[in-house]
LUMTORNU-513206 format. One record per residue (C-alpha): residue number from 0; residue in three letters; x, y, z. Coordinates in pm, 1 decimal, decimal comma, always signed. Layout:
% LUMTORNU-513206
<palo NUM; 'ALA'; <X; Y; Z>>
...
***
This chain:
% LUMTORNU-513206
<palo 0; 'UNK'; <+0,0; +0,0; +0,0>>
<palo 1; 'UNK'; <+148,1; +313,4; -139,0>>
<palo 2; 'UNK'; <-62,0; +559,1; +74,3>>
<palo 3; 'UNK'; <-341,7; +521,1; +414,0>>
<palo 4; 'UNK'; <-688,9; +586,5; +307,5>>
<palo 5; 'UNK'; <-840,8; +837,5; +500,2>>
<palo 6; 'UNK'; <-1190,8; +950,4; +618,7>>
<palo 7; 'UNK'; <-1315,0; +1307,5; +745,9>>
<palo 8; 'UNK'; <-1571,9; +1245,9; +974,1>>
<palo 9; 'UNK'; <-1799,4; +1482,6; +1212,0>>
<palo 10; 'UNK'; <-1938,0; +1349,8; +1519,1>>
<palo 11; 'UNK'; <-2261,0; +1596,3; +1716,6>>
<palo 12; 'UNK'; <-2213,2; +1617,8; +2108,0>>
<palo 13; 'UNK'; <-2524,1; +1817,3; +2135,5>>
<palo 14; 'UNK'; <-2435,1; +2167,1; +2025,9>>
<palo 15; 'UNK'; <-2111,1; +2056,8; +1965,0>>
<palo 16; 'UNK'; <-1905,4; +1901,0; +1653,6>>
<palo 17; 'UNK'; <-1604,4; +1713,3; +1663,2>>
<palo 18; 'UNK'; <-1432,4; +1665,0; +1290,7>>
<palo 19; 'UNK'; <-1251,8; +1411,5; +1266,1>>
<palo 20; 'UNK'; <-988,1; +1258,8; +1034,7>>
<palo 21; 'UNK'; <-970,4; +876,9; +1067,1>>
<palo 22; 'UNK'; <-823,2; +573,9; +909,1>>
<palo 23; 'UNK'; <-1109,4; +492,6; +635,0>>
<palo 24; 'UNK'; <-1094,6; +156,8; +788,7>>
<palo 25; 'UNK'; <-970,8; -122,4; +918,3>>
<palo 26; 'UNK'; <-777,5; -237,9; +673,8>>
<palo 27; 'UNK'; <-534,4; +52,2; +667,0>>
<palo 28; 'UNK'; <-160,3; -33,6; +721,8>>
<palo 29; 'UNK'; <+119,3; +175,4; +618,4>>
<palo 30; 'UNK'; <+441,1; +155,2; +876,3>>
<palo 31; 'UNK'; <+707,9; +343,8; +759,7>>
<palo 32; 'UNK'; <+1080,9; +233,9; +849,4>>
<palo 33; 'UNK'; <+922,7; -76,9; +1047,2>>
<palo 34; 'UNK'; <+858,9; +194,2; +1339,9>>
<palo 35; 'UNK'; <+539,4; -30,0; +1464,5>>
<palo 36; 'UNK'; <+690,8; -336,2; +1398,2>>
<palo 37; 'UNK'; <+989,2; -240,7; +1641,5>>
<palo 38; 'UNK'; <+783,2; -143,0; +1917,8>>
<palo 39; 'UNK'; <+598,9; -498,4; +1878,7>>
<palo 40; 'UNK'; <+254,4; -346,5; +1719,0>>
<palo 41; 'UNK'; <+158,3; -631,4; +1446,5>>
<palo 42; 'UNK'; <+71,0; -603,6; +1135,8>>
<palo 43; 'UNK'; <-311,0; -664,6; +1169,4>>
<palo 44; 'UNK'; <-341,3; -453,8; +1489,2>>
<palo 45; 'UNK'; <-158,8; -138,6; +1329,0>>
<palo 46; 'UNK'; <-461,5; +45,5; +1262,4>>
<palo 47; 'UNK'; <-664,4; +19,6; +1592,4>>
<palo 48; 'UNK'; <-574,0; +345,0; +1701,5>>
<palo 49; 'UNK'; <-694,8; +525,9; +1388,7>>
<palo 50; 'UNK'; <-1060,9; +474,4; +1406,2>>
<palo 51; 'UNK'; <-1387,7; +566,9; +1629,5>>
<palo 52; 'UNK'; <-1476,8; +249,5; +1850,9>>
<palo 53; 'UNK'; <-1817,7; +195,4; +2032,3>>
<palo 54; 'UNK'; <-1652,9; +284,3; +2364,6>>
<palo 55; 'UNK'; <-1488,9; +560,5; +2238,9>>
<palo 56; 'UNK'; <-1786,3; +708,6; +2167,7>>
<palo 57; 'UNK'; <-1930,3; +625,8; +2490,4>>
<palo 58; 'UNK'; <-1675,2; +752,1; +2683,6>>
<palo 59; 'UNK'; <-1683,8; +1107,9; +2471,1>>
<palo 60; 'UNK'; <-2058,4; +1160,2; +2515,2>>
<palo 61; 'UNK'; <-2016,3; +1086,3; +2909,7>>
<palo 62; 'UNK'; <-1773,2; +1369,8; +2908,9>>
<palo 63; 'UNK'; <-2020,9; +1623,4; +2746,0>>
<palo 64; 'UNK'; <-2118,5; +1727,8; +3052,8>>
<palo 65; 'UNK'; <-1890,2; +1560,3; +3322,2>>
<palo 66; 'UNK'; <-1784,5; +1774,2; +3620,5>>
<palo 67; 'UNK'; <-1351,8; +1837,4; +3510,9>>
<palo 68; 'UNK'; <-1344,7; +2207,5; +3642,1>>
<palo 69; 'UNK'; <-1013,3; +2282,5; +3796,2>>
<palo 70; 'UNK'; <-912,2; +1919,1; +3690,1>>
<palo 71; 'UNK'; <-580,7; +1793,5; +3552,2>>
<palo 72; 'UNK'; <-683,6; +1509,8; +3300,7>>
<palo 73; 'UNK'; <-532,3; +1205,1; +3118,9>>
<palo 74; 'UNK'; <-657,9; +1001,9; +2817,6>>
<palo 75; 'UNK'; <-505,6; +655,4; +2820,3>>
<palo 76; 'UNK'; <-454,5; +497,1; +2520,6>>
<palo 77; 'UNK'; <-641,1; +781,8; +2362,8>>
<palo 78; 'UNK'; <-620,1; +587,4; +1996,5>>
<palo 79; 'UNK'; <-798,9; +876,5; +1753,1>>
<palo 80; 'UNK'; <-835,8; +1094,1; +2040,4>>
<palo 81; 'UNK'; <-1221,2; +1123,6; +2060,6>>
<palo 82; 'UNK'; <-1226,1; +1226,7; +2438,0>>
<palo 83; 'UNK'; <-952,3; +1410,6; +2469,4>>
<palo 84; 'UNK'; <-1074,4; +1614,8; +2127,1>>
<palo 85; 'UNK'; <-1434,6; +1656,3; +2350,3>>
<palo 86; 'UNK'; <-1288,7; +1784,8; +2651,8>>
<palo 87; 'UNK'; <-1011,7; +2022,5; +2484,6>>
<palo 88; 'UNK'; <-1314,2; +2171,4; +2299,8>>
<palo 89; 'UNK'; <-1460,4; +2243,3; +2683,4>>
<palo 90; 'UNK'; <-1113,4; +2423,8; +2820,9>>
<palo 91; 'UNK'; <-1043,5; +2109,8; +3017,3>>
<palo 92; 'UNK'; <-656,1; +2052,4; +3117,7>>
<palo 93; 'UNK'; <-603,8; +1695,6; +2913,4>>
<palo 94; 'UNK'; <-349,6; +1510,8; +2805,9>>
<palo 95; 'UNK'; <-320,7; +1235,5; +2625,1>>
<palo 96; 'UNK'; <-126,9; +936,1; +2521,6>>
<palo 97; 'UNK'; <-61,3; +622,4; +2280,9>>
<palo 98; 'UNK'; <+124,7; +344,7; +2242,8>>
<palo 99; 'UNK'; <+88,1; +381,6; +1876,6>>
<palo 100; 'UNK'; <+344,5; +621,4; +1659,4>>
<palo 101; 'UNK'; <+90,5; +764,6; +1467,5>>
<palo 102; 'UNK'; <-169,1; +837,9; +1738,9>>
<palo 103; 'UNK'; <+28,3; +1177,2; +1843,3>>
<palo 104; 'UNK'; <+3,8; +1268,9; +1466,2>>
<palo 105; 'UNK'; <-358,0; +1241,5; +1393,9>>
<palo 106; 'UNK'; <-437,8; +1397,6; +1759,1>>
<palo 107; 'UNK'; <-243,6; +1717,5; +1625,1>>
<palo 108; 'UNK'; <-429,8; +1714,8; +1272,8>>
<palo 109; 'UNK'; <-762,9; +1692,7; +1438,9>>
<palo 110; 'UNK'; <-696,4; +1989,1; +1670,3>>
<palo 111; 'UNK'; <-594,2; +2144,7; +1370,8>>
<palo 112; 'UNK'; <-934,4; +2062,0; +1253,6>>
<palo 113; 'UNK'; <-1127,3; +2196,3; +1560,8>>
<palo 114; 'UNK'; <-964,4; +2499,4; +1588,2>>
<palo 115; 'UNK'; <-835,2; +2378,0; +1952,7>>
<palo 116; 'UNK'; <-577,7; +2478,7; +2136,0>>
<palo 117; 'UNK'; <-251,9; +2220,4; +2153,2>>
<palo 118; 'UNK'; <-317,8; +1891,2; +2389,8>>
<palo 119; 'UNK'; <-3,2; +1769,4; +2544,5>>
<palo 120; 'UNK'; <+65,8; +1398,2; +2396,2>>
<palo 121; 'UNK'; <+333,8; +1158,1; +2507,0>>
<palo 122; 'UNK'; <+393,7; +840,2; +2345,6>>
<palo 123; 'UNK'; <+441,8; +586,2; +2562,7>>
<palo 124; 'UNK'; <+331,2; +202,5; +2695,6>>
<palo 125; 'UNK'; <+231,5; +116,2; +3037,1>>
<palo 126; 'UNK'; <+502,3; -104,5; +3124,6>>
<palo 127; 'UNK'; <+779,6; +186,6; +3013,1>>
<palo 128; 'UNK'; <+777,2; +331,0; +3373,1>>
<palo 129; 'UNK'; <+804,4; +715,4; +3497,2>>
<palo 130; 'UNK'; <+785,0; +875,1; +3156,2>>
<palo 131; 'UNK'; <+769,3; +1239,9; +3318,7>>
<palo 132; 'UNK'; <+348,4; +1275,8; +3271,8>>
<palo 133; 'UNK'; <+318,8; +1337,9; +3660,6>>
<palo 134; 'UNK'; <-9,0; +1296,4; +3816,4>>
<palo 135; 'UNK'; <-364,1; +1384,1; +3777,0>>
<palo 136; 'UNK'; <-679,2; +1406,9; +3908,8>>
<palo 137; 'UNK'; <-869,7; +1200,8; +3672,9>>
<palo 138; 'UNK'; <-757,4; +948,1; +3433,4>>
<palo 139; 'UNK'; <-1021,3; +798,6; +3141,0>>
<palo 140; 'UNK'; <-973,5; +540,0; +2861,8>>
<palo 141; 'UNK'; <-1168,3; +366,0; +2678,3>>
<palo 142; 'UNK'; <-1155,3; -57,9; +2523,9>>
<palo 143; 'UNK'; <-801,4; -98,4; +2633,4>>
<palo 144; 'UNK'; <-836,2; -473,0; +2853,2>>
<palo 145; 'UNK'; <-745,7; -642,2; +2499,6>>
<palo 146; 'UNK'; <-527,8; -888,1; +2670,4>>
<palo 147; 'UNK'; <-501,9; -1074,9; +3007,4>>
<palo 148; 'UNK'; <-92,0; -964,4; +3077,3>>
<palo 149; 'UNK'; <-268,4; -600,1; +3012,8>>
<palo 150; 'UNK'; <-469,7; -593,4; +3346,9>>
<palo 151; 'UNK'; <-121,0; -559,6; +3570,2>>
<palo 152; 'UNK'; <+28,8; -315,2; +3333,8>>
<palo 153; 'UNK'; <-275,4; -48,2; +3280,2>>
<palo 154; 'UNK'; <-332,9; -62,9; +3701,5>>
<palo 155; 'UNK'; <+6,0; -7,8; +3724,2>>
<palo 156; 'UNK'; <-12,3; +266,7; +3539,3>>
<palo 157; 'UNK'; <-284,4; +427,7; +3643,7>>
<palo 158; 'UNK'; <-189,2; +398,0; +3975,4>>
<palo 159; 'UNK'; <+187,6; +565,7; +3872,0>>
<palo 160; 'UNK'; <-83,9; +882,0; +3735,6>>
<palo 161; 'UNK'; <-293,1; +883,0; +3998,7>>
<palo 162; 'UNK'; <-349,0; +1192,8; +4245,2>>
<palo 163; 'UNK'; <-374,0; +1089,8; +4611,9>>
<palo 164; 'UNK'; <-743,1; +1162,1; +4517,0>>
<palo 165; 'UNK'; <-845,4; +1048,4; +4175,3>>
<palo 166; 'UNK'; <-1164,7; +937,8; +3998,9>>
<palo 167; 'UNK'; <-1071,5; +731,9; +3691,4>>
<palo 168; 'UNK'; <-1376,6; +619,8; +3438,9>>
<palo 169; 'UNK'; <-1272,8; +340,1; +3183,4>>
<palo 170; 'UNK'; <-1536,5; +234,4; +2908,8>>
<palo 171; 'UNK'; <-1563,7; -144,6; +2878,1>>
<palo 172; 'UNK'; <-1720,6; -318,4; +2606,7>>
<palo 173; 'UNK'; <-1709,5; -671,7; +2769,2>>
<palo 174; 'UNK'; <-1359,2; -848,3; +2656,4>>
<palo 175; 'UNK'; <-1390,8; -1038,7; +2990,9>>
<palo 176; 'UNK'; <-1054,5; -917,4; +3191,2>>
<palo 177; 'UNK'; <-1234,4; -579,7; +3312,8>>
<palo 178; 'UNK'; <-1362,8; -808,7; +3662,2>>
<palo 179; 'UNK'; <-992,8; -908,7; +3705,3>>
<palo 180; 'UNK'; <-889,9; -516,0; +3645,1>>
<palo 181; 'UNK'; <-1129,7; -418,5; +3913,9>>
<palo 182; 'UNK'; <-985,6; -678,0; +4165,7>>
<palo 183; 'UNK'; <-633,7; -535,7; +4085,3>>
<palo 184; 'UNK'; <-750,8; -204,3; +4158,6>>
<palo 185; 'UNK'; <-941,4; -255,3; +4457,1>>
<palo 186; 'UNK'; <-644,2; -393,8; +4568,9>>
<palo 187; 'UNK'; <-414,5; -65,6; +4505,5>>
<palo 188; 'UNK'; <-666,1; +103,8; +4784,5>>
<palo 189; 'UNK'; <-945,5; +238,4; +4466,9>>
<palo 190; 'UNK'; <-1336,5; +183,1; +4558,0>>
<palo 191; 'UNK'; <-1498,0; +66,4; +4285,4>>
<palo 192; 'UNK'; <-1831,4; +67,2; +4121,4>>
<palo 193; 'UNK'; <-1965,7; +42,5; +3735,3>>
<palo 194; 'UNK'; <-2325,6; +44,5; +3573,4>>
<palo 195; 'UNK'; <-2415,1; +16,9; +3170,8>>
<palo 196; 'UNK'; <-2467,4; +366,2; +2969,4>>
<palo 197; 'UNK'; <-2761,5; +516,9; +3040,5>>
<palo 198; 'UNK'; <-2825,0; +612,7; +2663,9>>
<palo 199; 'UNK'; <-2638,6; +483,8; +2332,9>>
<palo 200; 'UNK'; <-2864,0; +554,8; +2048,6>>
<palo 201; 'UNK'; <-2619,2; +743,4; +1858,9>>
<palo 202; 'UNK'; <-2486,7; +399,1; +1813,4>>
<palo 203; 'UNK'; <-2536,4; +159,3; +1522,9>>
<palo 204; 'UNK'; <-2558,9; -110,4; +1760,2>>
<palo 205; 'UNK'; <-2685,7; -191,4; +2107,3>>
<palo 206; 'UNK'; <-2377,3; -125,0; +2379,4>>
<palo 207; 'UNK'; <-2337,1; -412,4; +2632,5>>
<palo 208; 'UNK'; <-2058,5; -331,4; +2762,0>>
<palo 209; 'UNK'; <-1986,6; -86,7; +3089,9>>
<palo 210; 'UNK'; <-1852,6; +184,6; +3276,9>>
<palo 211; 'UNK'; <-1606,2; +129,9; +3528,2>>
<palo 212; 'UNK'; <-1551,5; +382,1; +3833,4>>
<palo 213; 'UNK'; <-1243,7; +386,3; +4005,2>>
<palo 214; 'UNK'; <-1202,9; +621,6; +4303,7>>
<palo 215; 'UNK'; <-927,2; +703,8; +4519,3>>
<palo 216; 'UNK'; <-922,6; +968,9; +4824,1>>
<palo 217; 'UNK'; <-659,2; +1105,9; +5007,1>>
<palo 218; 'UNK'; <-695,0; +1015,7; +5403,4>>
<palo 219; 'UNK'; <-657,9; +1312,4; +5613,3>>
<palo 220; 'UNK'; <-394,4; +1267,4; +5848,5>>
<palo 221; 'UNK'; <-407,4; +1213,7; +6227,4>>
<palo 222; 'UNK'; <-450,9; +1519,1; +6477,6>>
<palo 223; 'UNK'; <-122,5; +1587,4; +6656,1>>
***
């Protein structure tokens, strides 16, 4: 393939557009210099990043409204960037990141695209340790318990990000590790909760899979 396929794309959040451009589909493969391929991303998962998933979408339209004032925010595994695109478009502090080497590139075209001001992207995997992001006070994703060895790695993560109080939200759609991911996390001293979207109809299909709440909070320390 000489040349990726694209697709420009706008998605409504009530008042609100988001224009995207997206991998046309699927099928879309074009890694230059074997960049992917070096950091172990395969050949027929190279263009998962570069599309809107269910969740995605899920995710985005629970942040329409969500409560982020005075909030420092991070997008794991942000893929196309849906959320993050949603939230910069609201003035919230976000910042996002990838595992994938294009993911950066296509976040920066479509803020180009919204007229948005720059979001802070770092390329990086969950198991590469301190990368510099420091911590924040939420952290949201969205479809990213592919595999069981990823359950370990995303907590740990998370839990490098994570304020002494921090809410995180994750959008499941059912790949059967997310009960495993909660255990992990209960164990790292979050509370956790989840329930099923309230409303998907701007979906094709019916969602059945959930959101998961993550909460941590700061205990106050002891009277002298």
């Amino acid at each position: 393939m000489s040349k990726l396929r694209l697709r420009y794309q706008t998605l409504e959040f009530g008042n609100v557009d988001i224009h995207l451009r997206t991998l046309r589909d699927c099928q879309q493969y074009l890694d230059v210099d074997g960049v992917a391929e070096k950091l172990g991303i395969h050949s027929s998962n190279w263009s998962l990043f570069g599309i809107v998933w269910s969740s995605s979408e899920v995710l985005a339209h629970l942040m329409v409204d969500y409560d982020v004032d005075g909030k420092r925010i991070l997008e794991v595994g942000c893929g196309i960037g849906l959320s993050s695109l949603l939230l910069n478009s609201r003035h919230a502090d976000i910042t996002a990141t990838d595992y994938h080497p294009e993911a950066g590139v296509f976040l920066e075209e479509n803020v180009r695209l919204n007229q948005g001001d720059d979001i802070p992207f770092v390329r990086t995997g969950w198991a590469d340790g301190d990368c510099g992001l420091g911590t924040f006070d939420m952290i949201i994703g969205s479809d990213l318990l592919y595999e069981r060895e990823h359950v370990d790695r995303l907590a740990g993560f998370i839990d490098l990000h994570a304020n002494s109080t921090c809410e995180v939200i994750l959008v499941d759609p059912g790949r059967g590790h997310h009960a495993r991911f909660s255990k992990k996390m209960v164990s790292l001293g979050y509370r956790h909760s989840q329930r099923a979207p309230e409303n998907t109809d701007y979906l094709d299909k019916p969602y059945k899979g959930q959101i998961l709440n993550y909460q941590r909070v700061a205990q106050a320390m002891p009277a002298a």
